[in-house]
N, C-alpha and C positions, 0 to 999 in steps of 0.2 A: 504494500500500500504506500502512495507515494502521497507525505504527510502534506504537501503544499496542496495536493488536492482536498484532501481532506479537507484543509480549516477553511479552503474556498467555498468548497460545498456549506459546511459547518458555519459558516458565517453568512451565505447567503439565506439558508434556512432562516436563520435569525430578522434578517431584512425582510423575510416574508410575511411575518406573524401577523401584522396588517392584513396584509393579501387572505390568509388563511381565515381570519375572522369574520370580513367580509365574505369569504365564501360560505363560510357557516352560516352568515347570517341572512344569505340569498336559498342556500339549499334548504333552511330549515321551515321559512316560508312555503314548501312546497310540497303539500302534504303526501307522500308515497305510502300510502297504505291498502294493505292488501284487499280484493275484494271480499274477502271471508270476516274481513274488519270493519266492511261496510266502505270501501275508498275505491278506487280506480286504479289501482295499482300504482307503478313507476313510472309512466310513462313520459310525464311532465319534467319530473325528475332527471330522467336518464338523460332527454334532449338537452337540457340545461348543463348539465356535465359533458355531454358530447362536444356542445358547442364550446364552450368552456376548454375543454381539452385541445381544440380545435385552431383554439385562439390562443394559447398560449403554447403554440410550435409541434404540437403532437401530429406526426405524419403517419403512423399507424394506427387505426383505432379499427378496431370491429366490433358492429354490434349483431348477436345473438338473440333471436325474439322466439320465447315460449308463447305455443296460442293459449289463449285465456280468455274465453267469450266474454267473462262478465268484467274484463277490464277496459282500461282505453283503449280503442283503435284493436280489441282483441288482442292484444297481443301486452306479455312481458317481458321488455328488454331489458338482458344482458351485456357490459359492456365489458372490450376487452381493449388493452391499449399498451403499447412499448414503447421503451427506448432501447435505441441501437449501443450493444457496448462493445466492448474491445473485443470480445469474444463471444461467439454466438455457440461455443458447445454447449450452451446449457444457460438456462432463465429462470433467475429472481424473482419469484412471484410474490405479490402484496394481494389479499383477496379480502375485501369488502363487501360489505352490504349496504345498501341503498335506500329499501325499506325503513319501515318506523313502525310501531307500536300507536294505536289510538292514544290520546290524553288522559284516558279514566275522569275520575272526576275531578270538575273544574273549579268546584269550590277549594279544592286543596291546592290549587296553584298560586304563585303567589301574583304569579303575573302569566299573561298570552304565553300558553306552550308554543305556536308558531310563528312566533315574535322574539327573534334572540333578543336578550338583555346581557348588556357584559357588567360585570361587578366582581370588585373583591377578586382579580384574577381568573372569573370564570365567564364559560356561557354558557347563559339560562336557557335552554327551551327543548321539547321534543323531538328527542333522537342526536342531540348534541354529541353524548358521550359513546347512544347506543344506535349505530354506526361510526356517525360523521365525526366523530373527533379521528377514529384510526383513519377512513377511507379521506378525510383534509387532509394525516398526515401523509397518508400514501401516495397523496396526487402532487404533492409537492416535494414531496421528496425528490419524483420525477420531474417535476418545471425547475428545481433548486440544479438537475444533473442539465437541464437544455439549456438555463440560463446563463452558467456558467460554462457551457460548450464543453464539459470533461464528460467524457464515457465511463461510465461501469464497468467493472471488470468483463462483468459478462451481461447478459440483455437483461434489462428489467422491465417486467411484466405487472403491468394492473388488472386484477379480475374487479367488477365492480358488478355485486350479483343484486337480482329482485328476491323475493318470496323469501327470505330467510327466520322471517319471524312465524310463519305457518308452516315450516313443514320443508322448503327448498327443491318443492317437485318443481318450480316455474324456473329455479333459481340454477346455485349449484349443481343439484340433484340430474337438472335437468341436461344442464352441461357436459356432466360425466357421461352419460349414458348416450347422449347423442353426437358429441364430440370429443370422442375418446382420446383421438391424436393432439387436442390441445395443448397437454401437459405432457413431456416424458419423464422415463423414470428418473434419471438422472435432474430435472431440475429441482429446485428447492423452492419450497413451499412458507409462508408465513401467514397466518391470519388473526389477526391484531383484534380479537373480539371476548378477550377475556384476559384476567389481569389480575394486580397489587397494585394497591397507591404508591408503593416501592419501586414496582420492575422486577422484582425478586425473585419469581414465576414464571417460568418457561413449562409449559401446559405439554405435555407429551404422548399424557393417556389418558382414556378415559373408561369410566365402569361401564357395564351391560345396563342399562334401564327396564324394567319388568312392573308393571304395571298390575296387580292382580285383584277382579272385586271378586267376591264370593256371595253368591247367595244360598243361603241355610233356608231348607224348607221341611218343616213337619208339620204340627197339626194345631191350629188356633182351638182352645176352649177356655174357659171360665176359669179363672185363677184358683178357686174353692176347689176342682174338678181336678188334678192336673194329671190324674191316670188316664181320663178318658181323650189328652192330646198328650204331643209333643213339643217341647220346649225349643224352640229355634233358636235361641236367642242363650239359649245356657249351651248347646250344642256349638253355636259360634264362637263363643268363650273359651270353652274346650280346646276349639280351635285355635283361636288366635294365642291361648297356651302352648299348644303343642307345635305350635309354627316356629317356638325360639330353638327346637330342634335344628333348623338351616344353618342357624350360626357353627353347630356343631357336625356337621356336615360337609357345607362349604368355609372350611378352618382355616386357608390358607391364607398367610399376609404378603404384603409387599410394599416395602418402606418406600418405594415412589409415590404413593399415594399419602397425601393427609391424613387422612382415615385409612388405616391401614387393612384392615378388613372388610369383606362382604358386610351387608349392611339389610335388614329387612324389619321394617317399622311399619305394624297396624296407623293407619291415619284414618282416612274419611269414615264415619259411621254412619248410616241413615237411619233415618224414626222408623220403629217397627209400628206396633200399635198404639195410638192417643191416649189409652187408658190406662191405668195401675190394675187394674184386675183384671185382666185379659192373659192370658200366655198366649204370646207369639207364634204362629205357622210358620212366620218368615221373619228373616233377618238378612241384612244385608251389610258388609263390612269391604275394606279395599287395604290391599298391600302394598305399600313401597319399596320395590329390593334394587339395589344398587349390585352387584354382581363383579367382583375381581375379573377381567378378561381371562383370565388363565381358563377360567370355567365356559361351559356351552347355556346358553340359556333352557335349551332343550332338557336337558341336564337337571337344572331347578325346576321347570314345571313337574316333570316327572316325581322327583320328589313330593313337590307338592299335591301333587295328585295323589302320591301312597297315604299321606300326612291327613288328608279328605280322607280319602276311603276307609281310614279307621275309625274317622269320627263317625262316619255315616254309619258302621258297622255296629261302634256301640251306644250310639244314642239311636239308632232307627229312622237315620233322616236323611234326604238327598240335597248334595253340597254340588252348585255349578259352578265353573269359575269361567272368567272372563279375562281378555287382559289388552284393556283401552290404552297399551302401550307397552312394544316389545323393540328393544332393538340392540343385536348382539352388539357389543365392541368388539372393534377390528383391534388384531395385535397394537403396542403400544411404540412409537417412535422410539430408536435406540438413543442411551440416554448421551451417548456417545457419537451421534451421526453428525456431518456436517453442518445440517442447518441450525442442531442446537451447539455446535464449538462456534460458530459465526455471530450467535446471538448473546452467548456471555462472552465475548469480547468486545463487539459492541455497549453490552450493557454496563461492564466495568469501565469502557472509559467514558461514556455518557455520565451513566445517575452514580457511579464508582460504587457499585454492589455489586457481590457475587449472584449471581441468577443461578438459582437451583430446576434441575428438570425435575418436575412433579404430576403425578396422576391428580385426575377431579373426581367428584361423583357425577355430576352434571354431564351433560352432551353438547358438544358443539360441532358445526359446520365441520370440522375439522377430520371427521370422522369417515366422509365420502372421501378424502383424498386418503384417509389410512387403509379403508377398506381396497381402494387401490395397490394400496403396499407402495403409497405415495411419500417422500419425505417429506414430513411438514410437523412444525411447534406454532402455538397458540401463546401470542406473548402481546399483551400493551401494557401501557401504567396507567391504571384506571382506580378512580373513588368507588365503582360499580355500584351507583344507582340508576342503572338504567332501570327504566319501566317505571318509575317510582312520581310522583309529582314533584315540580321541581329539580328535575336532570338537569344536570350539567356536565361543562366539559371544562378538565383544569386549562389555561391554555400553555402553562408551563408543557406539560404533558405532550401534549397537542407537538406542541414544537420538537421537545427532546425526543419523542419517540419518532419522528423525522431524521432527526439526528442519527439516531440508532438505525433508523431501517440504510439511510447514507453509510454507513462503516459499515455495516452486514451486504454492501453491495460494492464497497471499494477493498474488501477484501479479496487478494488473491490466491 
């Protein structure tokens, strides 16, 4: 790495932080929300970034449109955009999302979510942090390298995706699957959508998510009565007792993760019967399991299913299960591989902390490019309240993590 380029780059980021604000404060006006959120999708959005990119020297750009009847113009644009570096065996990707989350409620705000406010070093409004703080710092990182007319080691790549707040069939998802040659194996992956207010987190892996409701079904009668039913609701309990079995089951740790164990926590309960003297037919209960990758999800249902069938054996009752959210984790990035040696060197001479690589329980975007056997780390420096009323984006943050993705792409 040749340091004069660096602090060129590193100091014209700096000169941009204006530029960057502004642009936050034009995208955030722009509501991109998905049609399952009740919005139009991206479409407004995307054009204004296109042109934007457009205008500030980008001579590559491609845009990728998912059909989507209920959106603008039917269709969800994905945008794709480079710079040409010194070497083209292999591309830097930065991947974003474009999308926004609705406001919730607006009494809790303290001001217009689509109205940036800047204060106090921040800015205030919808989707500030959750996108647009990473995909601002991404698109600047890249005008910081045109600006300055130095090249990248090798090409750098912007993925700038829709749909990622529902699901990333429009988005990502959709990308992978129909443009498979986009990425090769060999390039390097980043996507800047999860974090520390430190930087201290280089995101690697992620657990299996398993979603499981249960409904217990025996026989409603009269509380006084209770030979002449079945207890659904004492049957469930049973159950949700004999479910801390998994733990002892699925026992295996792994100090990459936070929580270093499988994970399976009773949560949602719904009302059985309105009354106190009634015994329940039916009960309904939901599971959260969080799942070590080491394991198959297949694997825990099965269990879980033995775990039912004894309940149902000795209480006399039929146990269904459901599961409103299944999705295996693809093996974990090595903690060892280039895109994470590139990003704790970056991040020590940026924020000067050591960035640890770490598993989440959570899922992210991140997951389609592993399921590829994609190399790719999930790294910003975030407060992470997205979704929350009140989002904001540090704009320290904003800037340094610019900086960072700069040195993880002038490295040779």
């Amino acid at each position: 790495m040749l340091q004069n380029e660096l602090q060129k780059i590193m100091k014209r980021i700096e000169d941009l932080e204006g530029q960057m604000i502004d642009f936050q404060r034009k995208i955030t006006s722009i509501k991109a929300l998905s049609p399952i959120s009740g919005g139009e999708g991206e479409w407004d959005k995307a054009m204004y970034i296109k042109d934007f990119l457009k205008e500030n020297g980008f001579a590559d750009i491609q845009q990728i449109d998912a059909p989507d009847k209920d959106a603008k113009n039917g269709k969800r644009p994905n945008l794709i955009a480079r710079v040409k570096g010194k070497s083209n065996e292999k591309t830097i990707w930065l991947m974003s999302h474009m999308d926004v989350v609705p406001e919730g409620d607006m009494k809790k705000w303290d001001t217009n979510p689509w109205k940036v406010v800047v204060a106090d070093g921040k800015i205030y409004g919808r989707g500030t942090e959750d996108n647009q703080q990473s995909l601002t710092s991404s698109v600047f990182t890249a005008i910081a390298f045109l600006n300055e007319d130095i090249q990248p080691e090798y090409d750098l790549g912007l993925i700038l995706v829709a749909d990622e707040e529902t699901g990333s069939g429009k988005g990502l998802d959709y990308l992978m699957e129909n443009h498979p040659m986009l990425i090769k194996g060999h390039d390097l992956i980043i996507v800047p959508d999860a974090g520390e207010p430190d930087g201290a987190m280089i995101e690697i892996a992620e657990k299996s998510i398993v979603w499981i409701q249960f409904t217990t079904k025996g026989k409603q009668t009269h509380a006084s009565l209770p030979t002449k039913g079945i207890n659904a609701f004492r049957a469930a309990s049973n159950l949700v007792v004999r479910l801390e079995w998994l733990h002892e089951i699925f026992n295996t740790r792994d100090d990459v993760f936070d929580i270093s164990y499988s994970t399976f926590e009773p949560t949602k309960k719904t009302a059985n019967v309105p009354n106190i003297n009634t015994i329940p037919g039916e009960d309904v209960f939901c599971l959260d399991c969080r799942l070590l990758p080491v394991y198959e999800v297949d694997d825990l249902l099965k269990e879980v299913r033995k775990i039912c069938d004894g309940v149902e054996k000795d209480f006399n009752v039929k146990i269904e299960m459901e599961t409103p959210q299944l999705l295996q984790a693809p093996p974990a990035t090595p903690v060892d591989s280039e895109i994470v040696e590139r990003l704790k060197k970056a991040i020590k001479e940026v924020y000067h902390v050591d960035a640890k690589p770490m598993g989440i329980g959570g899922g992210t975007v991140a997951a389609f490019f592993r399921q590829k056997k994609l190399p790719v780390a999930v790294w910003s420096t975030i407060d992470d309240v997205c979704h929350q009323p009140n989002e904001y984006a540090v704009i320290s943050n904003m800037v340094n993590d610019a900086k960072v993705f700069a040195h993880v792409c002038l490295q040779k």
